[in-house]
Chimera marker file (.cmm) of the C-alpha trace (Angstrom):
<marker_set name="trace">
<marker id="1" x="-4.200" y="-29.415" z="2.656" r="1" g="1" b="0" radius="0.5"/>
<marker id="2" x="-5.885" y="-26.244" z="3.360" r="1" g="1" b="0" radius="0.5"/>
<marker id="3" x="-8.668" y="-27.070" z="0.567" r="1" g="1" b="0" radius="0.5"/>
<marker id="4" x="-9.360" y="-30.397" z="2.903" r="1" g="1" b="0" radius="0.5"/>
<marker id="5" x="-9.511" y="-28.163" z="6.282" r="1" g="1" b="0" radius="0.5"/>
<marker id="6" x="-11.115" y="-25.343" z="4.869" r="1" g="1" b="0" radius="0.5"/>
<marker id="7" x="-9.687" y="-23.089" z="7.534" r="1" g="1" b="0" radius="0.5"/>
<marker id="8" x="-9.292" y="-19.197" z="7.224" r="1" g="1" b="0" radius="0.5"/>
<marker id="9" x="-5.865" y="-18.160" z="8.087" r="1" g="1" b="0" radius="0.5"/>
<marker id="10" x="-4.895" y="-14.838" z="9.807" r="1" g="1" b="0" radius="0.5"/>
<marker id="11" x="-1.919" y="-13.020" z="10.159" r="1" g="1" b="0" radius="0.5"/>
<marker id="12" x="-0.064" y="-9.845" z="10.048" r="1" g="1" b="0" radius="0.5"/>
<marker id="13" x="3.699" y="-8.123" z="9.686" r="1" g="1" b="0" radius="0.5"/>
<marker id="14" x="4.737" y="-5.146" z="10.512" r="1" g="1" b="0" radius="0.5"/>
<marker id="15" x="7.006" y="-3.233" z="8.551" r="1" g="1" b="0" radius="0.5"/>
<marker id="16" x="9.330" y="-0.367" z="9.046" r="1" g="1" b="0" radius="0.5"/>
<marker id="17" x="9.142" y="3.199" z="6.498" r="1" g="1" b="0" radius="0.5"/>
<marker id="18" x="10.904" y="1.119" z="4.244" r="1" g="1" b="0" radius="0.5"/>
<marker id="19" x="9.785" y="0.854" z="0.734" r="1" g="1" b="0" radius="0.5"/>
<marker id="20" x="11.846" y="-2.558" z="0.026" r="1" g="1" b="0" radius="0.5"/>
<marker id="21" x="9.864" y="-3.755" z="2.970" r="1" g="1" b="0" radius="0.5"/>
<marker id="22" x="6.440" y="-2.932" z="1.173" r="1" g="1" b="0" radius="0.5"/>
<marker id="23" x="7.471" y="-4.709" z="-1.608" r="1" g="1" b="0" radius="0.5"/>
<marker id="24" x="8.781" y="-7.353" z="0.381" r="1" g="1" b="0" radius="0.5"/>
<marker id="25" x="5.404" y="-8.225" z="2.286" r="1" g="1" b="0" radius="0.5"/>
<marker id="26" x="3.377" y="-7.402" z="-0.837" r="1" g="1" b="0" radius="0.5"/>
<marker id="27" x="5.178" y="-10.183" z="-2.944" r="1" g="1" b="0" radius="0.5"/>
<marker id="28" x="4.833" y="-12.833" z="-0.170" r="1" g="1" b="0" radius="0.5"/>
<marker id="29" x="1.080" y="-12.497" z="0.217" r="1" g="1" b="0" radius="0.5"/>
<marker id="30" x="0.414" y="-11.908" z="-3.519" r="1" g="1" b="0" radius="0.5"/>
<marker id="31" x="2.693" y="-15.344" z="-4.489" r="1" g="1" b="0" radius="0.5"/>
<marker id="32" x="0.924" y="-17.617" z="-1.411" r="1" g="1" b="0" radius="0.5"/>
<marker id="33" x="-2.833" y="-16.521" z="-2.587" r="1" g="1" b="0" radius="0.5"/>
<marker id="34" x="-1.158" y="-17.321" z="-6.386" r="1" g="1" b="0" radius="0.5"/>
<marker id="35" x="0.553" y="-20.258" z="-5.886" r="1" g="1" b="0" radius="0.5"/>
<marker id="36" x="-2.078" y="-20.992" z="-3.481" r="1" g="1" b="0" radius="0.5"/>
<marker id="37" x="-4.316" y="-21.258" z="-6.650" r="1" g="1" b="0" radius="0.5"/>
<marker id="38" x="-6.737" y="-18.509" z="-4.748" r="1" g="1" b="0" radius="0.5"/>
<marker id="39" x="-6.228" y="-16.123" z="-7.336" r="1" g="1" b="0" radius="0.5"/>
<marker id="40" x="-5.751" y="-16.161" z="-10.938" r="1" g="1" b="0" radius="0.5"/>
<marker id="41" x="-2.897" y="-14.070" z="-12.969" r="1" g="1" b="0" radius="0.5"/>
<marker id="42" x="-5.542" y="-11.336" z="-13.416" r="1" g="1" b="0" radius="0.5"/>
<marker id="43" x="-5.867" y="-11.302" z="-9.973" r="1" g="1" b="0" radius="0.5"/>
<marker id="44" x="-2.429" y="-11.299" z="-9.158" r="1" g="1" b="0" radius="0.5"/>
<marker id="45" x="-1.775" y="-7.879" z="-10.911" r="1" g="1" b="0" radius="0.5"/>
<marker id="46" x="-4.815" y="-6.347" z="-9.532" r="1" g="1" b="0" radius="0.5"/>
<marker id="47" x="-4.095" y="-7.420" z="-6.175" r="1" g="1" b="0" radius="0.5"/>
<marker id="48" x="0.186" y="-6.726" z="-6.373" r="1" g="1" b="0" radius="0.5"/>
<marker id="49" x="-0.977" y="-3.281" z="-7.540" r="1" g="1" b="0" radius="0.5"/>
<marker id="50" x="-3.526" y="-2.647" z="-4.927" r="1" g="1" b="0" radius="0.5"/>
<marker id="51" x="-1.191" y="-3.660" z="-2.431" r="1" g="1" b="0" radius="0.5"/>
<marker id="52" x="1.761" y="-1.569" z="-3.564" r="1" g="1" b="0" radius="0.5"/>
<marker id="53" x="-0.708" y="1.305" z="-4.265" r="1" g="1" b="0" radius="0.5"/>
<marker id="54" x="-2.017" y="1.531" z="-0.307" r="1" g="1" b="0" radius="0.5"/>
<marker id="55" x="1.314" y="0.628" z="1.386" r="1" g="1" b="0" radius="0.5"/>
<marker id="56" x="2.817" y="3.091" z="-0.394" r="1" g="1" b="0" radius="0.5"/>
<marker id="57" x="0.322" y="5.473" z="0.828" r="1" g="1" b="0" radius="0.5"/>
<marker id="58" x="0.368" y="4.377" z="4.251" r="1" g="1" b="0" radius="0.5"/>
<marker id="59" x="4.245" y="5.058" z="4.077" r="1" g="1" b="0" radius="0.5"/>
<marker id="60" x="4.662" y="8.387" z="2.091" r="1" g="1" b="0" radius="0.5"/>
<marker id="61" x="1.193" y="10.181" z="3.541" r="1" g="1" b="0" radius="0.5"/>
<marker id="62" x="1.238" y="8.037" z="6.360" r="1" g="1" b="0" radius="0.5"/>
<marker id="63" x="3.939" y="7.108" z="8.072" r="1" g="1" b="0" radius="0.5"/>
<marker id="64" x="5.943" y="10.394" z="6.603" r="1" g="1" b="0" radius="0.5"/>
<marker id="65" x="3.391" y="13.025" z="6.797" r="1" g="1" b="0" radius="0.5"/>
<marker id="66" x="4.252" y="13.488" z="3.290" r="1" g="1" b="0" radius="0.5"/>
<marker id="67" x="1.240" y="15.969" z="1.619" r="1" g="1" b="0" radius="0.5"/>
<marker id="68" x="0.131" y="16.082" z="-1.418" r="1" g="1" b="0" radius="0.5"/>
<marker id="69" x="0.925" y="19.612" z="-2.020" r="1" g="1" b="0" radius="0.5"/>
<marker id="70" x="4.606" y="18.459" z="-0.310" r="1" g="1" b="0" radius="0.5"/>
<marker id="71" x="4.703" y="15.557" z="-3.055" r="1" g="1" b="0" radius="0.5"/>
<marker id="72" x="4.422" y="17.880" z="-6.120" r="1" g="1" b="0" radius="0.5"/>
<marker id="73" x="6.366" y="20.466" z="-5.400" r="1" g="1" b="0" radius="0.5"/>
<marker id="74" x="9.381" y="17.984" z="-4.508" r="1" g="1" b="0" radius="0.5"/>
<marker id="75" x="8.461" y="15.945" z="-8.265" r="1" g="1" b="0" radius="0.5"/>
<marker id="76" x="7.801" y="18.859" z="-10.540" r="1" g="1" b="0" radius="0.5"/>
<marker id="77" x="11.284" y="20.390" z="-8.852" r="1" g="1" b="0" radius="0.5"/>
<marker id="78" x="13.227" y="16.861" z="-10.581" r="1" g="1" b="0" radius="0.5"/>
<marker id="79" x="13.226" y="14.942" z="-7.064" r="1" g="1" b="0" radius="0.5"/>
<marker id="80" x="13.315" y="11.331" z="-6.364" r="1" g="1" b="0" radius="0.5"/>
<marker id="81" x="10.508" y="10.409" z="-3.920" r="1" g="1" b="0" radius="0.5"/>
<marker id="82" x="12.668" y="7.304" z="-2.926" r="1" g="1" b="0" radius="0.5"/>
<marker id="83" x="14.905" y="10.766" z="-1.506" r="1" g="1" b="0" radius="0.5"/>
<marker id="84" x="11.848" y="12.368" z="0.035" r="1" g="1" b="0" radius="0.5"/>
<marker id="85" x="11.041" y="8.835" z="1.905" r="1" g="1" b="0" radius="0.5"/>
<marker id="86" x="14.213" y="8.684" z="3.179" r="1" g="1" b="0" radius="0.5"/>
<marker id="87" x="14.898" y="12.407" z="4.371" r="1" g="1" b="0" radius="0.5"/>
<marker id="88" x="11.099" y="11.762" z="5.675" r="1" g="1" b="0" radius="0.5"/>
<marker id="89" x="12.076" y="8.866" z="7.723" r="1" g="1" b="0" radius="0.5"/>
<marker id="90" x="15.229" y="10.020" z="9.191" r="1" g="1" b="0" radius="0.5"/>
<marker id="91" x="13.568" y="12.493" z="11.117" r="1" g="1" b="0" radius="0.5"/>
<marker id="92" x="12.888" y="12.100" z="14.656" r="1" g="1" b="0" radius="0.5"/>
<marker id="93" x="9.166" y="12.352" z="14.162" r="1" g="1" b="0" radius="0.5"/>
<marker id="94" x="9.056" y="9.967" z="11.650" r="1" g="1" b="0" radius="0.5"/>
<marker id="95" x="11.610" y="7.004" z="12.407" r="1" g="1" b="0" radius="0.5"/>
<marker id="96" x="10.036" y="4.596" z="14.305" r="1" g="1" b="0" radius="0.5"/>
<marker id="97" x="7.344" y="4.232" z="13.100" r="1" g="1" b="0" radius="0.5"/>
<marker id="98" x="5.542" y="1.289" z="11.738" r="1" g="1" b="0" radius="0.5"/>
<marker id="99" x="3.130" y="0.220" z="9.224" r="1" g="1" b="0" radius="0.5"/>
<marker id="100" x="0.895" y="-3.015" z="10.078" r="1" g="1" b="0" radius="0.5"/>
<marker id="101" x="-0.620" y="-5.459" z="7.749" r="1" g="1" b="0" radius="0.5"/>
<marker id="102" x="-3.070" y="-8.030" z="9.040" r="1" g="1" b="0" radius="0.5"/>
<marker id="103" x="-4.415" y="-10.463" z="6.348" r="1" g="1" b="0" radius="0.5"/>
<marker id="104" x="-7.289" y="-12.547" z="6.577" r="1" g="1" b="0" radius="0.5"/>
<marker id="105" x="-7.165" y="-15.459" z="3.730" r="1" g="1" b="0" radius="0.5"/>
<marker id="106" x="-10.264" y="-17.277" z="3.217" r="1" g="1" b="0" radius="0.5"/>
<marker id="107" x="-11.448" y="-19.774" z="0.093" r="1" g="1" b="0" radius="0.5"/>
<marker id="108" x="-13.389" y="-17.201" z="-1.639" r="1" g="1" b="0" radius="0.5"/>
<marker id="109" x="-12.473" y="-14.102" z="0.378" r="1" g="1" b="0" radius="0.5"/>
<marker id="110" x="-9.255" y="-12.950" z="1.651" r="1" g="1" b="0" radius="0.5"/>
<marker id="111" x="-9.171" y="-9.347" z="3.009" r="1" g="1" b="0" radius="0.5"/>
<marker id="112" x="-6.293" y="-6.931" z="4.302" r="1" g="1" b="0" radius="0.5"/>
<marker id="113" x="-6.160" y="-4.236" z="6.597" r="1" g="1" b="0" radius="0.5"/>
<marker id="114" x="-3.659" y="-1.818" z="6.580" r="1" g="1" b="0" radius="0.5"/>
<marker id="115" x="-2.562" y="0.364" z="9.338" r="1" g="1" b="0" radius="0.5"/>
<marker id="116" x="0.133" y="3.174" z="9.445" r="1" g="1" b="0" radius="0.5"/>
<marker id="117" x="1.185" y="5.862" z="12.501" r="1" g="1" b="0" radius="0.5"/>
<marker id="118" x="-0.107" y="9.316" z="10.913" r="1" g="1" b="0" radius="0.5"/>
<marker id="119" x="-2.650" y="11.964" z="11.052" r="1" g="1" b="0" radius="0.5"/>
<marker id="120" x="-4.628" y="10.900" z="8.342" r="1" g="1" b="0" radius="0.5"/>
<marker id="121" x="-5.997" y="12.407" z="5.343" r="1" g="1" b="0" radius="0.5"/>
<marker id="122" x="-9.611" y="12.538" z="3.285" r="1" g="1" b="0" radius="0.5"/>
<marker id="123" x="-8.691" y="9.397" z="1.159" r="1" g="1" b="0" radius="0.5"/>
<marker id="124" x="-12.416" y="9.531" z="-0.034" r="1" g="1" b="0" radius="0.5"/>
<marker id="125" x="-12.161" y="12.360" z="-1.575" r="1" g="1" b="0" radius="0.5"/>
<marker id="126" x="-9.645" y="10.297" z="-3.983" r="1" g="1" b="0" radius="0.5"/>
<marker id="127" x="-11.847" y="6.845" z="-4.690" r="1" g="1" b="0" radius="0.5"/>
<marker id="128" x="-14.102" y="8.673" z="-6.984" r="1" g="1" b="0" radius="0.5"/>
<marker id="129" x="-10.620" y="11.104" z="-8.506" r="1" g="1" b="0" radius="0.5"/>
<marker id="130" x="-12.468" y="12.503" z="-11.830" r="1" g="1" b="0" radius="0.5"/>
<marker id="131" x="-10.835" y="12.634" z="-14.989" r="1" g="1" b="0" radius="0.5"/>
<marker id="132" x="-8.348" y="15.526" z="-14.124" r="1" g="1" b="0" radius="0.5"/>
<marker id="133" x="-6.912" y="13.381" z="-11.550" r="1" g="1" b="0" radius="0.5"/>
<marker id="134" x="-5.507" y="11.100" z="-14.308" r="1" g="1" b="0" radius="0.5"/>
<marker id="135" x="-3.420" y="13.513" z="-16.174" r="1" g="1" b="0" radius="0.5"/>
<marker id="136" x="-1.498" y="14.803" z="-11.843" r="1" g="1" b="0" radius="0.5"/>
<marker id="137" x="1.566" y="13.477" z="-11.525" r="1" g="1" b="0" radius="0.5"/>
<marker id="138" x="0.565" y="11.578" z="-8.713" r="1" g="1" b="0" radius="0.5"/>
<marker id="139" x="-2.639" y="10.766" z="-6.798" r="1" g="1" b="0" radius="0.5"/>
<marker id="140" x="-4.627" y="8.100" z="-8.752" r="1" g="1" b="0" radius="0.5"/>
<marker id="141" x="-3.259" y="5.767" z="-6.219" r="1" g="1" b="0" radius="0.5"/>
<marker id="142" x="-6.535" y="5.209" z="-4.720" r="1" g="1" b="0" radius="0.5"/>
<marker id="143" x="-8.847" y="5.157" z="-7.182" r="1" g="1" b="0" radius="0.5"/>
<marker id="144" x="-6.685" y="2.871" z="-9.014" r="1" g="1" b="0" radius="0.5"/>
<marker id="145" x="-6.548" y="0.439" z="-6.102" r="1" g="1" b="0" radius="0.5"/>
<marker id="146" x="-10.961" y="0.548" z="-6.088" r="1" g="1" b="0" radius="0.5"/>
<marker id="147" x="-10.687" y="-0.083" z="-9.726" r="1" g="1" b="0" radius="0.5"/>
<marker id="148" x="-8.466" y="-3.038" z="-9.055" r="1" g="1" b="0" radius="0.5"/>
<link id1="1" id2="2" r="1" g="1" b="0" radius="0.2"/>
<link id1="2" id2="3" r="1" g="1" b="0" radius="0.2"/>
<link id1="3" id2="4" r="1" g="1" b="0" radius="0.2"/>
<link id1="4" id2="5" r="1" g="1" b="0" radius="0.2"/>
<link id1="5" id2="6" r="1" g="1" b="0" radius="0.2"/>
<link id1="6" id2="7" r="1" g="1" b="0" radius="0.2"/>
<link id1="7" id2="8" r="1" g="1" b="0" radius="0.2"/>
<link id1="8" id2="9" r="1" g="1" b="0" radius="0.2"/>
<link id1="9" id2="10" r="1" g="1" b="0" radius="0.2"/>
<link id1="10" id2="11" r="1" g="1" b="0" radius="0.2"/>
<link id1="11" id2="12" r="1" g="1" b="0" radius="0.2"/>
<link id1="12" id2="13" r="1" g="1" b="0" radius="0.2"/>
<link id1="13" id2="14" r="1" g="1" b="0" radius="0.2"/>
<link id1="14" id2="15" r="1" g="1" b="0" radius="0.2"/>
<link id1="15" id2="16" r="1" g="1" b="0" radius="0.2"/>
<link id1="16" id2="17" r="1" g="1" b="0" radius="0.2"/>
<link id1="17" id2="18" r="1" g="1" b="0" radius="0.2"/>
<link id1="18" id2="19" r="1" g="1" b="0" radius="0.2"/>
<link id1="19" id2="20" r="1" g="1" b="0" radius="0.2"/>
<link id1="20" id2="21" r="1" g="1" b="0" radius="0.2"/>
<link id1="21" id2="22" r="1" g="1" b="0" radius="0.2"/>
<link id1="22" id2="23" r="1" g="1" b="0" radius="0.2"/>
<link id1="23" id2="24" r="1" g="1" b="0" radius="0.2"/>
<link id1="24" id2="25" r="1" g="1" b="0" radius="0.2"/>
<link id1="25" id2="26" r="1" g="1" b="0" radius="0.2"/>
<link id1="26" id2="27" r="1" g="1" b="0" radius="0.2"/>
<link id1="27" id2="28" r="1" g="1" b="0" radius="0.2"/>
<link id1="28" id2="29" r="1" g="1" b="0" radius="0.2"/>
<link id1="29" id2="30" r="1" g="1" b="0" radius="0.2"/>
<link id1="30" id2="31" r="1" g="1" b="0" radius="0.2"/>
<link id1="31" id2="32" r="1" g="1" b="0" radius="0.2"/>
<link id1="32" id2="33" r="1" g="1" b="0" radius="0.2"/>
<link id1="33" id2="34" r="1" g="1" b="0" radius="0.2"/>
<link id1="34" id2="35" r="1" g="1" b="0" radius="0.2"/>
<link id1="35" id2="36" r="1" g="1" b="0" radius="0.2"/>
<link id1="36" id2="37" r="1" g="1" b="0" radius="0.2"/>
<link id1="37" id2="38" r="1" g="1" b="0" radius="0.2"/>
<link id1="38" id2="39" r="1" g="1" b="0" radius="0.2"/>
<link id1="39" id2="40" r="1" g="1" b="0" radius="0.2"/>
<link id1="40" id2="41" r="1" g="1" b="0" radius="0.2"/>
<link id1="41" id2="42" r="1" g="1" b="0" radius="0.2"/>
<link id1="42" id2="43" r="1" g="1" b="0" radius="0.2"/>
<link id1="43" id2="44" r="1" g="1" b="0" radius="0.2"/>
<link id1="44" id2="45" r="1" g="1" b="0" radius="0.2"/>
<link id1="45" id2="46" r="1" g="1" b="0" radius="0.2"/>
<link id1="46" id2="47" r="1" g="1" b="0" radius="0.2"/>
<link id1="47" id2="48" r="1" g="1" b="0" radius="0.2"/>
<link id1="48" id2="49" r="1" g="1" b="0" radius="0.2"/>
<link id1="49" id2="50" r="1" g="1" b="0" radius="0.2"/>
<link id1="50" id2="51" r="1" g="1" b="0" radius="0.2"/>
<link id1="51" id2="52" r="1" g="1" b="0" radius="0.2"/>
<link id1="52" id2="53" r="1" g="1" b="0" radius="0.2"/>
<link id1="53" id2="54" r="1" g="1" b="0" radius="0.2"/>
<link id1="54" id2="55" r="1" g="1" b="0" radius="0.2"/>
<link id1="55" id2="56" r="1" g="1" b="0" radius="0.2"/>
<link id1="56" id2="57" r="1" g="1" b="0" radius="0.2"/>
<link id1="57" id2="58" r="1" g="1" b="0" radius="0.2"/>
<link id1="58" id2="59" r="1" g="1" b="0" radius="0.2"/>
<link id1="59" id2="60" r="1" g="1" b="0" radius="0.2"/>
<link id1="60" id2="61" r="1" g="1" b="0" radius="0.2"/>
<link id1="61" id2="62" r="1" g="1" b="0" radius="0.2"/>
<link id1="62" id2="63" r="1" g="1" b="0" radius="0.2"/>
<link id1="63" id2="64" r="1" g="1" b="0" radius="0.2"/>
<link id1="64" id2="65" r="1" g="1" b="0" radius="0.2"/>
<link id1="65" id2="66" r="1" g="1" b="0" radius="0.2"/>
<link id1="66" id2="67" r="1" g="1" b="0" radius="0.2"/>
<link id1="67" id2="68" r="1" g="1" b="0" radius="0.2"/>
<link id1="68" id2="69" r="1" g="1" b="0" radius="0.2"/>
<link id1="69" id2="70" r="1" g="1" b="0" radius="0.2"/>
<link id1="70" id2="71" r="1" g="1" b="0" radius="0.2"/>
<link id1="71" id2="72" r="1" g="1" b="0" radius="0.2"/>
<link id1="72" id2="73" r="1" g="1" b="0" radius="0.2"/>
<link id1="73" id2="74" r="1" g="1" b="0" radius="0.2"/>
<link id1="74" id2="75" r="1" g="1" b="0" radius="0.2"/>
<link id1="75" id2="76" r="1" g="1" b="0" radius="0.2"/>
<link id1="76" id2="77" r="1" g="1" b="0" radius="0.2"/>
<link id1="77" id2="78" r="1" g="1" b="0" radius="0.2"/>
<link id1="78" id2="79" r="1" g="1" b="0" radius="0.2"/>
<link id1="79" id2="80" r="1" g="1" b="0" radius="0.2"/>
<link id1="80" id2="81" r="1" g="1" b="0" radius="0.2"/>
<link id1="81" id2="82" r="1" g="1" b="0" radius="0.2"/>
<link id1="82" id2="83" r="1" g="1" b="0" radius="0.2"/>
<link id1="83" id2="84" r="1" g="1" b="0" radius="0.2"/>
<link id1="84" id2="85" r="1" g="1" b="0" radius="0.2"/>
<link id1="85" id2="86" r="1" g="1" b="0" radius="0.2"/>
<link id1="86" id2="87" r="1" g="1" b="0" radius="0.2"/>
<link id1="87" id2="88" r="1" g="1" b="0" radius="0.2"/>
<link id1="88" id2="89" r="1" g="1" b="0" radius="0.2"/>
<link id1="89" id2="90" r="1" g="1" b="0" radius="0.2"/>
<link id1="90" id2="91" r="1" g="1" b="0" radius="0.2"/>
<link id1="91" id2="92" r="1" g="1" b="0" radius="0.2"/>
<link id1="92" id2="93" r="1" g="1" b="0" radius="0.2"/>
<link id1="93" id2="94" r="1" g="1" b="0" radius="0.2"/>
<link id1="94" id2="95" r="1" g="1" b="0" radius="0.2"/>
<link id1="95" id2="96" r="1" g="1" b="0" radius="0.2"/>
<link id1="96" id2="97" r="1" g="1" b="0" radius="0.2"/>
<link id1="97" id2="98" r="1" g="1" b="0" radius="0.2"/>
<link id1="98" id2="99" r="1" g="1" b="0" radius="0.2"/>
<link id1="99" id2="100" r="1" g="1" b="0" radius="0.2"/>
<link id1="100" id2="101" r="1" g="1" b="0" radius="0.2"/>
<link id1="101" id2="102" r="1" g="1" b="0" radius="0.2"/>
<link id1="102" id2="103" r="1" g="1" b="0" radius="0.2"/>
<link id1="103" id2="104" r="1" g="1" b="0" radius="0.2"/>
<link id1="104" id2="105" r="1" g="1" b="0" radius="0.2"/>
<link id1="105" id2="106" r="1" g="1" b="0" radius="0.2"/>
<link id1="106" id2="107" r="1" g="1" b="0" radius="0.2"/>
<link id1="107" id2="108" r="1" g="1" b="0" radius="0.2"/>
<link id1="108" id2="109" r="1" g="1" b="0" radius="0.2"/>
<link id1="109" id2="110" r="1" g="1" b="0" radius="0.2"/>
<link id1="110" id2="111" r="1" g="1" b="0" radius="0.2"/>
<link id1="111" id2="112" r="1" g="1" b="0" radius="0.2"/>
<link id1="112" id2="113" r="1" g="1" b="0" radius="0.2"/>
<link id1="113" id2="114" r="1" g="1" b="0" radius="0.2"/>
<link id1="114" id2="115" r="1" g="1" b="0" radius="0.2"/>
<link id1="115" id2="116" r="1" g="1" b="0" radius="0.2"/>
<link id1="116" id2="117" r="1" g="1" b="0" radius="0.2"/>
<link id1="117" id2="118" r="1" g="1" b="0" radius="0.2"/>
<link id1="118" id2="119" r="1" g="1" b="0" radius="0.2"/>
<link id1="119" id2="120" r="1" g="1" b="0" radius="0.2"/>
<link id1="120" id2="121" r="1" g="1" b="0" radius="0.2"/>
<link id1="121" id2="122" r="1" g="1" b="0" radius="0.2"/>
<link id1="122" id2="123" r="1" g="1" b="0" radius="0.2"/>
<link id1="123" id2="124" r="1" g="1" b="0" radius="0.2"/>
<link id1="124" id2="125" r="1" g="1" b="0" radius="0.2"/>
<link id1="125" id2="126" r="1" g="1" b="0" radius="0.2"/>
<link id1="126" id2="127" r="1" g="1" b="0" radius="0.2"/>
<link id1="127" id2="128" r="1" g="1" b="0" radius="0.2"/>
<link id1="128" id2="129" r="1" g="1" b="0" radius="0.2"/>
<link id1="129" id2="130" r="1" g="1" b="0" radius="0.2"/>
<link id1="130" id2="131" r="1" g="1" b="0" radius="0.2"/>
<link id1="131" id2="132" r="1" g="1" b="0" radius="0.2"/>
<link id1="132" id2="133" r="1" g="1" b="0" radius="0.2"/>
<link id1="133" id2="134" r="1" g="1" b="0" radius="0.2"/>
<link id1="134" id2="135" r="1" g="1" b="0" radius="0.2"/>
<link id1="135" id2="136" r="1" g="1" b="0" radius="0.2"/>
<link id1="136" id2="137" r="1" g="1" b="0" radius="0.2"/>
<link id1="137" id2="138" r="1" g="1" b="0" radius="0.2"/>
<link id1="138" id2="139" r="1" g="1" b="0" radius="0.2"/>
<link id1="139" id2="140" r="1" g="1" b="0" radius="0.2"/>
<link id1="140" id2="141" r="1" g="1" b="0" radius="0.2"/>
<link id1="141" id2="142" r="1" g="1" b="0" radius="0.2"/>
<link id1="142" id2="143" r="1" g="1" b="0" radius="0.2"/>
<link id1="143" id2="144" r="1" g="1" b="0" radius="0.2"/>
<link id1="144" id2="145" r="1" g="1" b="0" radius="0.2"/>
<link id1="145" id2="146" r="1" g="1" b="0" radius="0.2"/>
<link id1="146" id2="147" r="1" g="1" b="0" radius="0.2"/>
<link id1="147" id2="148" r="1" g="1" b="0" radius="0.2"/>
</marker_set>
């Protein structure tokens, strides 16, 4: 039907700091566009992981004020950051707030915008991550996502 119409269709959720939630939302979107026959299986990983990759941003750096320096130390001590997330989330600053994902879904195009509640940080300075980057424990989240 949508082939016949030709229509773009728009949307959005929004999602508590939950990371079932991310998954949740990610799946749905990533299955339509499949199933949808809008992308192919190659495009379904790329896009799943993309997905995952900047929700989970938007939730640990985001929505958590999680750091990067804040990240490590709790990893290279043997933490969980499932147990970071939810110690993050409990906290007064932290609990209610949201993540938003609006979705635009096109025939040839689809694109996604993804909004969380904190401060920010220089994400640029991760899309090009050199080498190094890919032997951190974790921060290749980004540049794996432009890859994608």
């Amino acid at each position: 039907m949508q082939n016949r119409i030709g229509s773009e269709e728009r949307g959005g959720f929004v999602c508590d700091n939950q990371p079932m939630d991310i998954r949740l939302y990610t799946s749905f979107l990533v299955n339509y566009l499949y199933c949808a026959n809008r992308i192919s299986d190659d495009g379904r990983y790329a896009l799943q992981t993309t997905l995952m990759e900047l929700l989970t941003n938007a939730l640990e750096h985001g929505n958590c004020g999680i750091t990067f320096e804040e990240k490590s130390e709790w990893l290279n001590n043997g933490g969980n950051i499932l147990d970071l997330i939810n110690k993050k989330r409990k906290m007064p600053e932290y609990a209610g707030r949201k993540i938003k994902i609006n979705y635009v879904i096109g025939k040839e195009k689809s694109t996604f915008t993804i909004t969380d509640e904190g401060d920010g940080f220089d994400w640029k300075s991760r899309v090009n991550a050199g080498p190094e980057a890919m032997i951190e424990a974790h921060g290749r989240g980004i540049a794996l996502s432009g890859s994608l």
